[in-house]
N, C-alpha and C positions, 0 to 999 in steps of 0.2 A: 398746184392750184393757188396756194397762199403766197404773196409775194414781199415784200416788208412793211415793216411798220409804216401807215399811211399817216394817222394824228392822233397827241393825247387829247382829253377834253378836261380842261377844269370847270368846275361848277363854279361860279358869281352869283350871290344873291340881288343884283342890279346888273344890267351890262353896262350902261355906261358909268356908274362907281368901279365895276370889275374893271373897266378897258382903262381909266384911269389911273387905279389899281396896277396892273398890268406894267402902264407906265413908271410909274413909280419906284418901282420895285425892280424892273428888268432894262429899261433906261428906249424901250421901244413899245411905241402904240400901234395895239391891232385895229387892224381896219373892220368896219362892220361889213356884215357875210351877209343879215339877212333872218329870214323868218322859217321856219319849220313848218309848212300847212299841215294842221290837225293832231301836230304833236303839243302846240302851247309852246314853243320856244324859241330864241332867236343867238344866232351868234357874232361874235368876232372871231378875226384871224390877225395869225401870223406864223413867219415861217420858221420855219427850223431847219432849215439849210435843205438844199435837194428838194423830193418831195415830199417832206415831213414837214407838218403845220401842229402849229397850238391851237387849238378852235376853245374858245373861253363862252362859254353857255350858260343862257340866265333865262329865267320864266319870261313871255311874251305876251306884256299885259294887255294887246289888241288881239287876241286870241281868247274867246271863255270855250276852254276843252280843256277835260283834265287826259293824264295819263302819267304812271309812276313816274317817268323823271321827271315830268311838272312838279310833282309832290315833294320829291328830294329836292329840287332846287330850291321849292318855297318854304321849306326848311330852315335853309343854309344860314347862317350867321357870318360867316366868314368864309374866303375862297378853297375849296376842296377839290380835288385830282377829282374826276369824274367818270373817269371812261377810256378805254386805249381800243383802240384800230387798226387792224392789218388788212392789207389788200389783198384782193384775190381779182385772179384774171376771168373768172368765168360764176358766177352767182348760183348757178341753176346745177354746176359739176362737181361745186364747192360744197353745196347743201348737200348733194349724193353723199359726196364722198365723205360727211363727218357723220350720215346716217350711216354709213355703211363701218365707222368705227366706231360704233354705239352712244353717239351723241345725239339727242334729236333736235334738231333747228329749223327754226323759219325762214323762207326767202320771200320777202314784199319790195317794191319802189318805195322811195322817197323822194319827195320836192323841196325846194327851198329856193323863194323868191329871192335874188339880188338887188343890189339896192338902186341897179340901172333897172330895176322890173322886169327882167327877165328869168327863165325860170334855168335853176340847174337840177336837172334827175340823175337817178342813182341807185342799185338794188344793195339790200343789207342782208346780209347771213347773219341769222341772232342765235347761237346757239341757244337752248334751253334747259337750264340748271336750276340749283336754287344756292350756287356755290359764289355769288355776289359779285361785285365789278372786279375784280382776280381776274374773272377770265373774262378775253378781249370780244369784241364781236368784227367783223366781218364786210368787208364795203368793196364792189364793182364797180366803179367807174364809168366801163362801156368806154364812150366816143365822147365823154364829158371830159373836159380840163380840169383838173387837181386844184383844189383850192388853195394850194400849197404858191401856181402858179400868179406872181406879180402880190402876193401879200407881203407885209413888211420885213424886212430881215435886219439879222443881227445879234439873233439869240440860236443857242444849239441846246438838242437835249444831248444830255451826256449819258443818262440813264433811265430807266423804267422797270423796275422790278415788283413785281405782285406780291402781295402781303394776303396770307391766309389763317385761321386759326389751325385748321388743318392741311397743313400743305402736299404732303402724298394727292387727297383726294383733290385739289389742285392740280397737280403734277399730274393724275391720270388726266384730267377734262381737257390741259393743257397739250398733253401728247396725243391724243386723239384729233384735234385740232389740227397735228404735223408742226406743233411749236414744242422746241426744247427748249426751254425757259426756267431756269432755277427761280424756284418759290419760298420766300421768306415767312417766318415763323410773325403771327401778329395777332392780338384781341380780337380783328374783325378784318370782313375783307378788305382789298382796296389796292391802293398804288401808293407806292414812293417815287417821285420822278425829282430828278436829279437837271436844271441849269445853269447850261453856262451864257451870260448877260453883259452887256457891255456894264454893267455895273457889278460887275462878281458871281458867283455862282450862287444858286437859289436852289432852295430844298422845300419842293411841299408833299405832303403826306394826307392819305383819306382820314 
């Protein structure tokens, strides 16, 4: 059902400071994606070779809705990992199948306006824990194009490893999932993601 890694997400406190940012730092600028309806958020892309993208995501201050990663984002002080995604071929087989390994998860759509106004949809598997952004969530596709597709290139992730206090109880949510993924020892949860950049290799950490 699960299929590879789709995209990490960094948190920006600004997106265009973030995409900026971005620039600066990795020697390529993401292109703007768009708006999240009814989540509060909007992002940029870029690619990371294949079908793997960086999506850099920041509060979307023509939106008054809250919802927790609105809250985390408008937090943020500085840029943070924020999120990792893997694909799955079937939304509704994929939700079975992680309840049927004693995870329980949500399956809802998502929208997100493009900046030519049109809409791109999408369903999410959110598993539900209380084991922090460690563990990834879940995205279908359908008959939708990969935002991965015609975003900027030039940068590759090298790495994405999960950082937990407790990493066993990781390591279970993780392989119920059908992800065998070595979990790192850490104060809180989160990600280490590892790039390589036409300006040298970049390390950022939750």
């Amino acid at each position: 059902m699960i299929t590879e890694l789709d995209h990490v997400a960094v948190g920006v406190p600004d997106l265009e400071a973030g995409t900026e940012w971005w620039e600066r730092v990795s020697g390529v600028r993401a292109a703007p994606g768009g708006s999240h309806a009814g989540l509060g958020t909007h992002n940029a892309l870029a690619s990371l070779g294949g079908s793997l993208y960086l999506e850099l995501i920041a509060v979307d201050p023509s939106q008054e809705v809250q919802s927790p990663a609105r809250d985390w984002l408008a937090a943020l002080d500085e840029p943070r990992p924020f999120s990792w995604c893997f694909g799955c071929d079937d939304a509704v087989a994929t939700h079975e199948a992680i309840r049927a390994a004693g995870v329980e998860a949500a399956v809802f759509p998502l929208t997100r306006t493009k900046p030519a106004g049109d809409a791109l949809t999408w369903h999410l598997v959110y598993p539900l824990h209380d084991l922090g952004p460690a563990i990834p969530y879940l995205i279908d596709w359908g008959n939708a194009e990969s935002p991965a597709v015609g975003a900027p290139e030039g940068c590759r992730l090298v790495s994405a490893t999960p950082v937990h206090p407790d990493p066993p109880a990781a390591q279970q949510t993780l392989g119920a999932l059908g992800l065998e993924i070595p979990v790192a020892r850490g104060p809180e949860s989160g990600l280490r993601l590892r790039f390589e950049t036409p300006k040298g290799p970049l390390d950022l950490i939750s």
